[in-house]
C-alpha positions, 0 to 999 in steps of 0.5 A: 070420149076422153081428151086424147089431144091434151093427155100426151102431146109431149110424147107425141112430139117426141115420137114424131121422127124428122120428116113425119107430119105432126098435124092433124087433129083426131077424127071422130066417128065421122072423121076422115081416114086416109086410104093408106095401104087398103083394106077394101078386102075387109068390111070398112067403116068409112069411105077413103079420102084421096092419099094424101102425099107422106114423102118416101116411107123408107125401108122397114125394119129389117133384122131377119126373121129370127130376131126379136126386134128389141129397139126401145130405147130404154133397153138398149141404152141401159144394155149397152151401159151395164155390157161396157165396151165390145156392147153391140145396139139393135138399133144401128142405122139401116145401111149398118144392118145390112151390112151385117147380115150380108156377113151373116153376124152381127159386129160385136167389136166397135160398139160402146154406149157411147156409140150406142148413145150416137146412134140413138141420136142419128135414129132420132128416136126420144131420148129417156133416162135408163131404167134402173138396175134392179126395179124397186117393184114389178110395177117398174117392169109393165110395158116396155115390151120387144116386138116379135118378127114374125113375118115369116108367116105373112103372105107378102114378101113386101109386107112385114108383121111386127108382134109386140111380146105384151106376155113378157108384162109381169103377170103375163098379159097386157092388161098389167098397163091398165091396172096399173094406170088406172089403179095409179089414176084413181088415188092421185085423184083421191078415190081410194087409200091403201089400208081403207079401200078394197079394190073390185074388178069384174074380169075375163081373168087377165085384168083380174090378174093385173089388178091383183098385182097392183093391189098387192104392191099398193097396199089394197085388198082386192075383190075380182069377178070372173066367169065359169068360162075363166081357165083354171090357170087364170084363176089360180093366178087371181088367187094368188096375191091373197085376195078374193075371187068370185066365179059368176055363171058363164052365158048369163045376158049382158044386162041380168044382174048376176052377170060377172060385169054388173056383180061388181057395180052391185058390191060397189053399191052394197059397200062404201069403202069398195071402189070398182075398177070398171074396166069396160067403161073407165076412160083411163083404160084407153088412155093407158094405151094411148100414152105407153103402147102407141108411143112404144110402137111409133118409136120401136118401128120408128115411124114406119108401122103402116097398119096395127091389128088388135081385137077387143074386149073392153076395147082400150088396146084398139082404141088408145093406141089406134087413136095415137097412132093415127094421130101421130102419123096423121091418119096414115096408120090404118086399125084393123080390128079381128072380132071372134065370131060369137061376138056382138062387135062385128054385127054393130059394127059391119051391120049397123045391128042397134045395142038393144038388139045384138045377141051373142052366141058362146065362143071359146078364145077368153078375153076377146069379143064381148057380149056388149058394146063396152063404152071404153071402145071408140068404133071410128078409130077402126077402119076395118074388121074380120071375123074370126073363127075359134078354130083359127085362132087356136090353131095359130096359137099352136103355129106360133108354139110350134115355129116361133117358139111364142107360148100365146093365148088365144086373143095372141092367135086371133090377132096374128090370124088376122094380121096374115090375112091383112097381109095377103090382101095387102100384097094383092092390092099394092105388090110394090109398096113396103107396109108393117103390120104391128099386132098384139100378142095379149097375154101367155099360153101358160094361162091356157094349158088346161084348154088351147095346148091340151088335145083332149079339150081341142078334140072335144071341141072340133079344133083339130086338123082333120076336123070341119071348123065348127063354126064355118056356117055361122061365120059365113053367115056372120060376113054376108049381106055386111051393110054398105060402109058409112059414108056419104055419097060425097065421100066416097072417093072412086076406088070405093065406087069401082069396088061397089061395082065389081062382080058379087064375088070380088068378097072372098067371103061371098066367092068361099060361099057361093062355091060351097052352094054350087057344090052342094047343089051338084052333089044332090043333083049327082045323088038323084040322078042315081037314083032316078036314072032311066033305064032304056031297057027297061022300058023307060022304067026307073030303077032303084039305085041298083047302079044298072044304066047309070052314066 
């Protein structure tokens, strides 16, 4: 949907690391995907070609799970310049690190910048200019984010799960990099003028956010649309830099004309000075991803990130950077994509269920899922989905607060929850194989204090250890009878037949359910024969539950 191949092949060949392909033109909904590291535990979208060889893929990252993984090359060049001698880099070579935590600390003695400088070198990793010493604006400050290890939490040792920390952006969230391009895109190309045009965006609240940042240093008014579902912080947020915020009816179908989405192309029309963001459709939304956070991802993990996970919204995270990532890896890097349950995403994608007739269902975690199938999402750079629930990705929040010292929000836990479960399947399909898992953590747990960190409101809504997950029937539901991947009968290479043809219970989905059945079928079995056991005393008669003759 937008030229992908023309907008950052520069950056493409400057990530590429010594001994990585180059090649291979984007897929397209019926392209190929290489079978990689494997996800036939989830639902998939294409049938797998044959692996084609990579060459050894070297040890991953490895800077004990305490670190923050912190190796862009902008930071550490500009930290090791402003520190002086005596500065030590995050990006030493691999024989380095483990010398270090053999010792158990890290040499601060013999490194300067120009060492630092050195080693960049020897890592191949794209050489930039530093940033300044102070930024001009906050503008200067979007992306350029550490990755998070977080793989104490993955349920492999031989799989490590990577977090890019997109909460540290300036307004807390990851869509400052879409604000800003798009906002930067549309005046280079005319559209809009400091002082004349107002700026509008329809909005689960975090883009509304990003947008107002933007306005506020560029010089435009501002018009944001939100749902009732919005929290109070994010709206407040909103507010703000000064510009106007309309809350709109939460639940309302996707094509009513109050809907938050359809309020801003309404105002657009009844405005000519007004220009609408349109972030659901707008391809510079994927396109800011394909050109900031792929490239920072590729660079960061040099080389060596074997799957991301990403959920979606309007879709550009999954699709910009899946895009770029597969691209510069030649289709090795793989793209799973959580999609809370309530969305309509899943059954699109997993059941094939046409637009006109998805119907979604209300959830709690904001800023992820959609009632619609938005047009910024490509659905064939995706290889693989899991459904999530409300409960599990607020209760991962709560896990990152509590062991990783990570304030996130509630698309953070969905896409952590899954990255875990990725990597369970991962260790149990190729125990001796290295993989690194790259997730997202969207945007700041300070935006949902009212609601995720609040126990009233997670009592309220069943998301509490002691308490049945509220939405465990429609998610099993949701997962069973999934259609058969699309593929022809020519592309289905034997691993995908043999799973075809396992035992009905080789889906954890199907065995949690069918267990769940037989359990239930035993305890009424159970309860009646309480209540009509015969009592050979009696003369055969029944009795009423009174416990005599019972076995």
């Amino acid at each position: 949907p937008f030229p992908f191949e023309a907008l950052a092949m520069s950056a493409v060949r400057a990530a590429v690391p010594p001994g990585s392909s180059k090649g291979g033109a984007l897929r397209g909904p019926h392209g190929s995907r290489s079978r990689g590291g494997g996800l036939s535990g989830f639902h998939r979208l294409h049938a797998s070609n044959p692996d084609r060889s990579r060459g050894a893929p070297g040890r991953s990252v490895d800077l004990g799970e305490e670190s923050l993984l912190s190796q862009n090359s902008e930071r550490e060049t500009s930290a090791a310049a402003s520190q002086g001698p005596g500065a030590s880099s995050s990006l030493e070579s691999d024989e380095n690190v483990d010398a270090e935590r053999s010792n158990s600390k890290i040499n601060t003695n013999d490194t300067t910048a120009e060492n630092t400088q050195t080693t960049l070198e020897s890592e191949s990793v794209p050489q930039t200019s530093p940033p300044p010493f102070a930024a001009g604006n906050t503008g200067a400050v979007v992306g350029n984010t550490p990755l998070l290890d977080l793989s104490r939490l993955s349920k492999a040792e031989n799989v490590k799960i990577l977090a890019k920390m997109e909460f540290l952006n300036p307004t807390g969230s990851i869509k400052d990099r879409i604000a800003l391009h798009m906002i930067s895109r549309a005046e280079s190309e005319g559209k809009i003028k400091p002082g004349v045009t107002t700026i509008v965006a329809s909005t689960s609240g975090n883009t509304g956010c990003s947008v107002a940042m933007v306005c506020a240093l560029k010089g435009y008014d501002y018009i944001v649309i939100t749902s009732k579902k919005c929290s109070e912080e994010k709206r407040g947020s909103m507010r703000a830099f000064g510009g106007q915020v309309i809350i709109a009816d939460d639940g309302l179908a996707a094509d009513h004309p109050e809907h938050y989405v359809n309020l801003e192309s309404t105002l657009c029309e009844q405005n000519e000075n007004y220009f609408g963001i349109d972030q659901y459709e707008n391809q510079h939304n994927p396109e800011a991803y394909y050109t900031s956070l792929g490239p920072e991802i590729w660079q960061q993990t040099r080389g060596r990130v074997t799957h991301f996970v990403a959920g979606g919204s309007t879709g550009g995270t999954v699709t910009g950077t899946g895009a770029y990532l597969k691209h510069v890896s030649d289709n090795q890097v793989q793209v799973l994509m959580p999609d809370p349950v309530g969305s309509v995403i899943f059954e699109h994608w997993a059941k094939h269920v046409p637009e006109n007739e998805l119907q979604a269902s209300g959830y709690k975690v904001e800023g992820v899922g959609k009632d619609s199938i938005p047009g910024t999402l490509d659905l064939s750079f995706v290889d693989a989905m899991i459904s999530v629930t409300d409960k599990q990705s607020i209760q991962m929040c709560q896990t990152l607060s509590s062991t990783a010292g990570a304030l996130v929000g509630g698309s953070s836990g969905l896409n952590v929850y899954a990255a875990v479960e990725l990597s369970k399947e991962l260790g149990r399909q190729n125990p001796s194989r290295e993989f690194t898992i790259v997730t997202v953590l969207p945007d700041s747990g300070l935006k949902y204090l009212s609601k995720i960190y609040n126990q009233t409101w997670c009592e309220e809504n069943g998301f509490m250890d002691d308490e049945c997950d509220p939405q465990d029937e429609v998610n099993r539901s949701r997962c069973r009878d999934t259609a058969v991947p699309r593929a022809s009968a020519t592309e289905v290479d034997d691993d995908l037949a043999a799973e075809e043809n396992k035992s009905p219970l080789f889906s954890r989905e199907v065995a949690n359910a069918f267990l769940k059945d037989a359990a239930d079928i035993l305890t009424e079995y159970a309860a009646a024969e309480d209540v009509h056991v015969v009592d050979d005393t009696s003369g055969g008669n029944s009795n009423s539950g009174n416990g005599s003759g019972g076995g």
